[in-house]
C-alpha positions as CSV (number, residue, x, y, z in Angstrom):
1,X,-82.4,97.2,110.7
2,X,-81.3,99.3,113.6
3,X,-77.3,99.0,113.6
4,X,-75.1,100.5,116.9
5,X,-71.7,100.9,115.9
6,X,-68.5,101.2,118.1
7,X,-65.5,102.6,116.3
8,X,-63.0,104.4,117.1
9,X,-61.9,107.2,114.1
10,X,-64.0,108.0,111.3
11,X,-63.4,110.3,108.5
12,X,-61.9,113.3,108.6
13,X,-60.3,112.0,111.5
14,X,-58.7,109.0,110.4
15,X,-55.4,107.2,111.8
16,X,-55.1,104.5,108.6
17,X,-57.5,102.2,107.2
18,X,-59.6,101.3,110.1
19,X,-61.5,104.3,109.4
20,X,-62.0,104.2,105.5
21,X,-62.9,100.9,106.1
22,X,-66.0,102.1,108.6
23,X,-66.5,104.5,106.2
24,X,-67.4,102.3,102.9
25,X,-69.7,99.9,105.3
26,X,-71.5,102.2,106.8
27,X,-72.3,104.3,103.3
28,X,-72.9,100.4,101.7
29,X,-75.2,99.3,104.6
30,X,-77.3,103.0,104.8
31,X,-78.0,102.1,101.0
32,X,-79.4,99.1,101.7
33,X,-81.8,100.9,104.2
34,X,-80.1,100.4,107.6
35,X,-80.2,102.8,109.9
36,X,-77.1,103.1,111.6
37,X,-75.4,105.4,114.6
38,X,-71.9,105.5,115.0
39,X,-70.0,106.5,118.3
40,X,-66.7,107.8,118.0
41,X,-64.6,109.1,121.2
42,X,-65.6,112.8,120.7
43,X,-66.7,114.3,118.1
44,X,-66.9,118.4,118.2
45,X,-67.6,119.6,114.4
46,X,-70.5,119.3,111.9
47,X,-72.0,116.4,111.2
48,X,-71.1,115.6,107.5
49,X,-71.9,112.2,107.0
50,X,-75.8,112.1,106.1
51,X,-75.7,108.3,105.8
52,X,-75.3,107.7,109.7
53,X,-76.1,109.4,112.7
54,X,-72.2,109.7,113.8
55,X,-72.1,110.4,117.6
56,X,-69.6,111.2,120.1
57,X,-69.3,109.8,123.7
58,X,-68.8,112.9,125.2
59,X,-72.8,113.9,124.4
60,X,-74.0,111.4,126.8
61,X,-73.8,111.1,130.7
62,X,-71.4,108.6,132.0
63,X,-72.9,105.3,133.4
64,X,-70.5,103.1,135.6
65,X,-69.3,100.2,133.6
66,X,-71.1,96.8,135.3
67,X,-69.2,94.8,137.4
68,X,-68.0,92.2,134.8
69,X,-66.4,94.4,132.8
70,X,-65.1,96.2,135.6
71,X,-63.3,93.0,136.8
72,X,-62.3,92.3,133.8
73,X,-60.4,95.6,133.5
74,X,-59.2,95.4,136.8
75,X,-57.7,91.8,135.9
76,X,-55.8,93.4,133.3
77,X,-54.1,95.8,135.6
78,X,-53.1,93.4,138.0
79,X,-51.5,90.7,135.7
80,X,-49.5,93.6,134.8
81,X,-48.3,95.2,138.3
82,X,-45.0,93.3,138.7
83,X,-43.6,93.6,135.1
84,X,-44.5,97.4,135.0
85,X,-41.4,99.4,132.9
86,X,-40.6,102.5,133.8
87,X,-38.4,103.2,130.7
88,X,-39.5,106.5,128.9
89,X,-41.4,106.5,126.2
90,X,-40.3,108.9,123.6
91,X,-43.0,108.7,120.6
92,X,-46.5,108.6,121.1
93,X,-49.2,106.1,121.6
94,X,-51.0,104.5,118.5
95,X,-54.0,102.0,118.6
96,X,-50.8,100.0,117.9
97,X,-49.1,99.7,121.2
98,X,-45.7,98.6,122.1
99,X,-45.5,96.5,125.1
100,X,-43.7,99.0,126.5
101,X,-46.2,101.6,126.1
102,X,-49.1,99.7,126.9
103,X,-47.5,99.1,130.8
104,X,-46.9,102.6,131.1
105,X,-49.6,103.7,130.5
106,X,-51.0,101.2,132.6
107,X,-48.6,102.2,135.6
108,X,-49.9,106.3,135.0
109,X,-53.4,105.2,134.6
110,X,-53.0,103.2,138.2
111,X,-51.1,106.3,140.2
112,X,-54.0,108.6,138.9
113,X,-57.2,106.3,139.7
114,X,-58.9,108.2,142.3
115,X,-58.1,111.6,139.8
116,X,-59.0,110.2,136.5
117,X,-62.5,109.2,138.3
118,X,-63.3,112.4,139.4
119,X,-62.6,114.0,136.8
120,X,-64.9,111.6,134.5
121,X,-68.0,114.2,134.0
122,X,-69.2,117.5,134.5
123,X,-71.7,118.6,136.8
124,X,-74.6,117.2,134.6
125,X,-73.0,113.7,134.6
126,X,-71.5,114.3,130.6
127,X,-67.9,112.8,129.8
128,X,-65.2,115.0,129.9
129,X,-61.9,115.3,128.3
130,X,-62.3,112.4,125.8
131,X,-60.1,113.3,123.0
132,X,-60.3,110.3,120.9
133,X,-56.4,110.7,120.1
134,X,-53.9,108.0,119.7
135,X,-52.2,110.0,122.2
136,X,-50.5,109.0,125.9
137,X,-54.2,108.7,127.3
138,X,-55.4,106.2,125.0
139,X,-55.3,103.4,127.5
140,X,-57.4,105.6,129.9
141,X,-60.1,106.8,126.7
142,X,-60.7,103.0,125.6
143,X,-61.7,102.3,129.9
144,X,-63.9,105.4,129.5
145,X,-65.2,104.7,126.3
146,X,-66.3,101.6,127.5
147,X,-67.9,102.5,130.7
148,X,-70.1,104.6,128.8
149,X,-70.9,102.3,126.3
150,X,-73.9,100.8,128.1
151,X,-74.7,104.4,128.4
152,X,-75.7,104.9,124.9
153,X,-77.0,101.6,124.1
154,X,-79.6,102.0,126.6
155,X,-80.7,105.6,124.5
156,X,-80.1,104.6,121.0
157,X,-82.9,102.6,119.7
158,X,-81.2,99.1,118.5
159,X,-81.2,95.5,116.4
160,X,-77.5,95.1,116.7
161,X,-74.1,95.9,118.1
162,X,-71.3,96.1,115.9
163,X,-67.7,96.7,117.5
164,X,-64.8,97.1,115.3
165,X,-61.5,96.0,116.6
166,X,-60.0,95.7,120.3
167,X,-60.5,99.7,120.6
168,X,-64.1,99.4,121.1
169,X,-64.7,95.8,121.9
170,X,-65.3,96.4,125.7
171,X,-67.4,99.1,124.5
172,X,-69.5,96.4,122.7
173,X,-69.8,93.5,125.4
174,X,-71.0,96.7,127.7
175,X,-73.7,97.5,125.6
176,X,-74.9,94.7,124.9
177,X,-74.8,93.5,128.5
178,X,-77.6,96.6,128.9
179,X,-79.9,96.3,125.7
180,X,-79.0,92.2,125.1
181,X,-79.0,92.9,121.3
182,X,-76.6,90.0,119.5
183,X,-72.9,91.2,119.4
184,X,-71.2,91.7,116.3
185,X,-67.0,91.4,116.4
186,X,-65.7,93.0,113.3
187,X,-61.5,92.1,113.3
188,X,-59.2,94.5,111.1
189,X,-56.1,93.6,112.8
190,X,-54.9,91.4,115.5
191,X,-52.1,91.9,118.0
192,X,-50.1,89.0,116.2
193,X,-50.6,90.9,112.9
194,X,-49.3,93.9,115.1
195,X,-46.4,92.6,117.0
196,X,-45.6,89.3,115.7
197,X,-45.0,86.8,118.2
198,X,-43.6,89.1,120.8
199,X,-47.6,89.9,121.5
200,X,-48.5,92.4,124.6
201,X,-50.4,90.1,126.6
202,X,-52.6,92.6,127.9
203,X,-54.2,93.1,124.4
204,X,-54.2,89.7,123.1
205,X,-56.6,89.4,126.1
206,X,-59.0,92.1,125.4
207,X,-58.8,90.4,121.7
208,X,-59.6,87.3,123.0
209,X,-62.4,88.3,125.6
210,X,-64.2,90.3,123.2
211,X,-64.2,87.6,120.1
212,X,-65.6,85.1,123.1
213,X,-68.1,87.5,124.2
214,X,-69.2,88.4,120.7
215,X,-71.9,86.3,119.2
216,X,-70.7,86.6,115.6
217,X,-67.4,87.3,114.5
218,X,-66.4,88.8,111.1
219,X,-62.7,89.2,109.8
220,X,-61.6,90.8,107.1
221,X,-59.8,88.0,105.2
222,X,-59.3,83.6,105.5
223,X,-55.8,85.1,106.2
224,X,-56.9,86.9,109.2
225,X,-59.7,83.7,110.2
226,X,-57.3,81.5,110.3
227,X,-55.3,83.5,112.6
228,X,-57.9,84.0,115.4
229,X,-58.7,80.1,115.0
230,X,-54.8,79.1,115.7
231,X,-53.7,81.8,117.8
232,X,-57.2,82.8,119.7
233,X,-59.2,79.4,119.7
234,X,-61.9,80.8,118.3
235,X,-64.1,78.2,116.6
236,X,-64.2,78.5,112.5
237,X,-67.9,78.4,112.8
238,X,-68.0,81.9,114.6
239,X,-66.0,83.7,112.2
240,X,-67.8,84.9,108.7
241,X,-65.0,86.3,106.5
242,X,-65.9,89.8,104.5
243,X,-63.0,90.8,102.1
244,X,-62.7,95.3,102.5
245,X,-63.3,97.2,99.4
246,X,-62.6,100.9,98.1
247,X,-64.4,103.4,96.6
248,X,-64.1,106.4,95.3
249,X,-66.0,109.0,93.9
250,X,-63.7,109.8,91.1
251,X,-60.1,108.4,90.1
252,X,-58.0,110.3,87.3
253,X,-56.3,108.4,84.9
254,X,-52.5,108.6,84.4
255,X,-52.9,110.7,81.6
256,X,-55.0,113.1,83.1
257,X,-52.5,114.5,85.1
258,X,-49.2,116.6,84.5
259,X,-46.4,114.7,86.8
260,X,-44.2,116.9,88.5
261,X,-40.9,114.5,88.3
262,X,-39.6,112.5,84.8
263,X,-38.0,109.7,87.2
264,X,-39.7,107.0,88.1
265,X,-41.3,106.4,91.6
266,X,-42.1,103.9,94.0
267,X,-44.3,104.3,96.7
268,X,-44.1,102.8,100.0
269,X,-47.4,104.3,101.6
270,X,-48.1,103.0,105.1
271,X,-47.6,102.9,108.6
272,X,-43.7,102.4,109.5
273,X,-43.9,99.9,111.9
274,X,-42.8,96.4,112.0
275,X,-46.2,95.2,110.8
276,X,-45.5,97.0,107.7
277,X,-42.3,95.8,106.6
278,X,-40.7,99.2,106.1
279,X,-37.5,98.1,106.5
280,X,-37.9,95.4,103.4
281,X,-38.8,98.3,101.0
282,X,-35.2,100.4,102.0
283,X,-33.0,96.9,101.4
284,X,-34.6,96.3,98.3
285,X,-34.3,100.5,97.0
286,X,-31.0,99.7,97.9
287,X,-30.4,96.7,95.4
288,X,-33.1,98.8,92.4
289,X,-30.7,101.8,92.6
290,X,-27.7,100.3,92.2
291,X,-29.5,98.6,88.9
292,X,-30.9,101.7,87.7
293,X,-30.6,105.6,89.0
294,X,-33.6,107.2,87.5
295,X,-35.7,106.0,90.2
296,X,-36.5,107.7,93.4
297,X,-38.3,106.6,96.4
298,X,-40.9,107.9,98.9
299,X,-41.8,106.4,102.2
300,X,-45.2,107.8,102.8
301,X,-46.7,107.7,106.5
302,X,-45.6,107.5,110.1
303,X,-44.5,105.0,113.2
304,X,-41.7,104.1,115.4
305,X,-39.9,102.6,113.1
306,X,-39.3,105.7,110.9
307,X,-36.0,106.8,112.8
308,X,-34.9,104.0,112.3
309,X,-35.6,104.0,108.5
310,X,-33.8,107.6,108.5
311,X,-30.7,106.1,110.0
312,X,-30.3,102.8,107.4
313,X,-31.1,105.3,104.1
314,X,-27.9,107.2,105.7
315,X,-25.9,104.4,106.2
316,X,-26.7,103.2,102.5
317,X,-26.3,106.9,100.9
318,X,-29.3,107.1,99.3
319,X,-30.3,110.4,100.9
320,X,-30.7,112.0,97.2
321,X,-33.1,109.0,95.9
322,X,-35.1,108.8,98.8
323,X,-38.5,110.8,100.4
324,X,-39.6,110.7,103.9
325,X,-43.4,112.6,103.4
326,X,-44.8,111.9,107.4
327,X,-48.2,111.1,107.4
328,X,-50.4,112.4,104.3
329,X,-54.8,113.1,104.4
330,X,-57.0,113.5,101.9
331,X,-55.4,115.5,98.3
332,X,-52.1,114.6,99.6
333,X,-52.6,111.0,99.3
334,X,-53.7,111.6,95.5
335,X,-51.3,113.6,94.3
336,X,-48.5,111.0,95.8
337,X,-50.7,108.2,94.1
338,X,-50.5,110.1,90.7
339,X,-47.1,110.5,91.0
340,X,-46.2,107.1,91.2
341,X,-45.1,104.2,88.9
342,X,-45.5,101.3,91.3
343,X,-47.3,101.0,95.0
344,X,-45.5,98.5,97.2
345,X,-46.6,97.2,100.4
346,X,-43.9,94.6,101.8
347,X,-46.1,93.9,105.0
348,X,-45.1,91.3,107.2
349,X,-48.1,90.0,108.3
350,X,-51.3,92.2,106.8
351,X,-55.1,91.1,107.9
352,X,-56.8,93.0,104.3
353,X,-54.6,96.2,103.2
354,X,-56.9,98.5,101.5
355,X,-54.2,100.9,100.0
356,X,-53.8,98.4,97.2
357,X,-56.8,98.9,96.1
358,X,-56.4,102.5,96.3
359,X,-53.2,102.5,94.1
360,X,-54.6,100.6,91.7
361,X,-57.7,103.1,91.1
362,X,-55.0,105.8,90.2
363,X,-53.7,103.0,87.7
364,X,-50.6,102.1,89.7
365,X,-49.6,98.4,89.4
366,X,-49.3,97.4,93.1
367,X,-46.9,94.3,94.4
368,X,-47.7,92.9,97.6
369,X,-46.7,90.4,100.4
370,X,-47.5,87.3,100.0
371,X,-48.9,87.3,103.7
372,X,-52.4,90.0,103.1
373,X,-55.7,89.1,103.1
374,X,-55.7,91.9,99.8
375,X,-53.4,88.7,98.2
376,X,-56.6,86.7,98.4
377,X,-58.8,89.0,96.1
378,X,-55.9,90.3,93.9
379,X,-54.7,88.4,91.0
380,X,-53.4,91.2,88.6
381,X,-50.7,92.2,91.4
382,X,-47.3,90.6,92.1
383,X,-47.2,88.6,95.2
384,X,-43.8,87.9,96.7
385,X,-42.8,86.7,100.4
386,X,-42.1,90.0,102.1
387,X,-38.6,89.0,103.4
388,X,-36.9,88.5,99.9
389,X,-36.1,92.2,99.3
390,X,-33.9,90.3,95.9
391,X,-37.2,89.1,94.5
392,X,-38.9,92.5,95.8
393,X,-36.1,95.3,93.7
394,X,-36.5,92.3,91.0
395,X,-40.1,92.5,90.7
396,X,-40.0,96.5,91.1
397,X,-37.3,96.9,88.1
398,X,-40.0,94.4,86.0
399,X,-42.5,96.6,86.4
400,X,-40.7,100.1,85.7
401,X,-38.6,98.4,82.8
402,X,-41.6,96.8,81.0
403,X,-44.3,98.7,79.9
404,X,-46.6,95.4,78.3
405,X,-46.1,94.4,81.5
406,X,-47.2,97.3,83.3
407,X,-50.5,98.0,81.1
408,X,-51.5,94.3,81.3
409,X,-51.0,95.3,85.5
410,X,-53.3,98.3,85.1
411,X,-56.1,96.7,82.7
412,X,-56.8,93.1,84.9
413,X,-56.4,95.6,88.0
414,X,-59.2,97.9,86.7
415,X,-61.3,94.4,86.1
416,X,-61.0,93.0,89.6
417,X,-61.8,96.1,91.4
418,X,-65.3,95.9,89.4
419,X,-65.9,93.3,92.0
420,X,-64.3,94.7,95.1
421,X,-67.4,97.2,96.1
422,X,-68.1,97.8,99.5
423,X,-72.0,97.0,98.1
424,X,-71.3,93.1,98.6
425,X,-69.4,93.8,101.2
426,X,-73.0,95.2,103.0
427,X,-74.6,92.1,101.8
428,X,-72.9,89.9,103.3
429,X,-72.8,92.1,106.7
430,X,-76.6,92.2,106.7
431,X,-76.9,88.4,105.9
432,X,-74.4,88.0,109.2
433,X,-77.0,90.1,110.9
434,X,-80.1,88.8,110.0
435,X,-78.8,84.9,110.8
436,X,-78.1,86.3,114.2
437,X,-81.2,87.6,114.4
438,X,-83.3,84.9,113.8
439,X,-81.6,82.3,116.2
């Protein structure tokens, strides 16, 4: 089968697990035969994925987006043009927008219209200046992105449309109002997930179009399911669930590497936002510490919560126990991994969470909200609710004070990710595909 993808990063440049994610499917799916181009924002180097045909929009010529979606867009600017804040923004966009951010960029993207249209394409009609960043012109790339969505879908030879997350969505209703090939919805994250319940309107309603629009949706969890059936009013029916997986190519054991450190460590590896529960992993390194001192800390990763993190580890004086790393790629992420005695990822609401699974490959026992779709799949973790930081440093000071504990953690954890490969997760994909195709 012929598969058109819409994503938005793809390794090397990745932003967080959206992108490993669309990594393992794609490599799954192209093993079972599929064919599969993937459209990214730009993409300038090499091509070094020889599964896929990975293709940026700025290689094709920019067709106008069709009048629905150009309403649509429209609509979304207008609900906005009262509320508009003009507050400064200080730290840059992410796919995970404040509200905030969102209307500014909204209020910039309406003062430069005329300028942002003329300065689409080149003189042989090619997109210009698409940088596929989470940067301050994100707003801007996703309207372009999807205007010349129905661009490629009317070159690339197609059986289905598959659009991951509200990033590409209006990129997938476009195409497949040119080629009319069924639409597939694939939901990592939702803007609840995001933002809790102080939701930016604007993308709850891209969220909300594109599931409608969709012909099949797919989320990542029953966690994330039943959120788009209570909070969307998407119909159960629509939605096939498809847990994520990991893979990895190869995955030292502890005693395969020399650890540079004799303390213990406990690794908070994520974005740090509100969606993550940061703050929930400081409180509770604050109550470990004061059991135990050979412990240190490291907060690996980056979001708008981080100064904020800086500030409270001050105000605690733990400045000498704990790490700030920024955002780690690739070797980075490994070493940290092999360094560590325990992964913990406190999220407050999490759709899947894939770096679980990555911990435990590097035989780290992992604890986890009780509120992932990863708590679903996971029975050798510890589950706890992600606001009861006294259970959290209790459950952490379990794991580095017994070590029966912490093999039995390892060896269960090494069984269950037997059955976590992204191979069923293809299968499943494909049977999602194939029911869609022969409606």
């Amino acid at each position: 089968m012929k598969i058109l993808m819409y994503g938005w990063e793809f390794p090397p440049h990745i932003s967080g697990g959206l992108g490993v994610a669309c990594f393992g499917l794609t490599r799954a799916l192209a093993d079972k035969g599929h064919q599969i181009t993937f459209v990214v924002p730009r993409l300038e180097s090499p091509d070094n994925t020889p599964h896929l045909d990975l293709v940026g929009v700025n290689q094709f010529p920019l067709n106008p987006a069709s009048d629905e979606q150009a309403h649509f867009i429209s609509r979304q600017i207008e609900a906005l043009s009262g509320t508009i804040d003009t507050e400064t923004i200080s730290s840059p966009l992410s796919p995970y927008l404040t509200k905030e951010q969102y209307l500014l960029e909204l209020q910039r993207l309406e003062a430069r219209r005329d300028e942002i249209r003329a300065q689409q394409e080149d003189e042989n009609g090619f997109m210009l200046d698409m940088s596929g960043d989470y940067g301050p012109n994100l707003m801007t790339e996703i309207m372009r992105y999807a205007s010349v969505a129905g661009s490629i879908a009317s070159r690339v030879p197609h059986d289905i449309i598959h659009a991951h997350d509200w990033l590409t969505m209006l990129a997938g209703i476009e195409a497949r109002n040119i080629s009319g090939a069924p639409l597939v919805v694939h939901v990592h994250a939702t803007e609840f997930d995001r933002s809790g319940v102080q939701v930016n309107q604007a993308i709850y309603d891209i969220e909300r179009h594109g599931m409608e629009q969709a012909d099949q949706v797919i989320a990542v969890s029953h966690y994330t399911k039943e959120t788009l059936v209570r909070h969307y009013g998407i119909s159960p029916d629509k939605i096939a669930v498809v847990h994520n997986a990991v893979t990895r190519e190869f995955a030292p054991h502890a005693t395969d590497y020399q650890r540079q450190t004799r303390e213990k460590v406990v690794l908070f590896l994520g974005r740090i936002t509100f969606q993550k529960g940061p703050d929930y992993f400081v409180e509770a390194a604050a109550r470990v510490l004061a059991a135990r001192d050979d412990v240190r800390f490291v907060m690996a990763g980056s979001g708008d919560m981080a100064p904020r993190m800086i500030e409270r580890i001050a105000e605690l004086k733990l400045g000498r126990k704990f790490h700030f790393t920024g955002f780690l790629r690739g070797s980075e992420v490994e070493k940290i991994f092999r360094e560590s005695d325990v992964y913990v990822m406190p999220s407050v609401s999490e759709p899947f969470g894939i770096s679980p699974l990555e911990a435990m490959h590097y035989d780290v026992p992992v604890i986890i909200s009780k509120t992932s779709g990863v708590a679903e799949v996971l029975h050798s973790a510890l589950k706890v609710d992600f606001w009861d930081v006294d259970e959290l440093a209790s459950k952490i000071l379990a794991v580095l004070s017994h070590e029966p504990l912490r093999r039995e953690m390892i060896e269960h954890g090494a069984e269950e990710l037997k059955a976590l490969q992204w191979s069923t997760a293809a299968i499943q994909v494909t049977d999602v595909y194939a029911a869609l195709k022969n409606r």
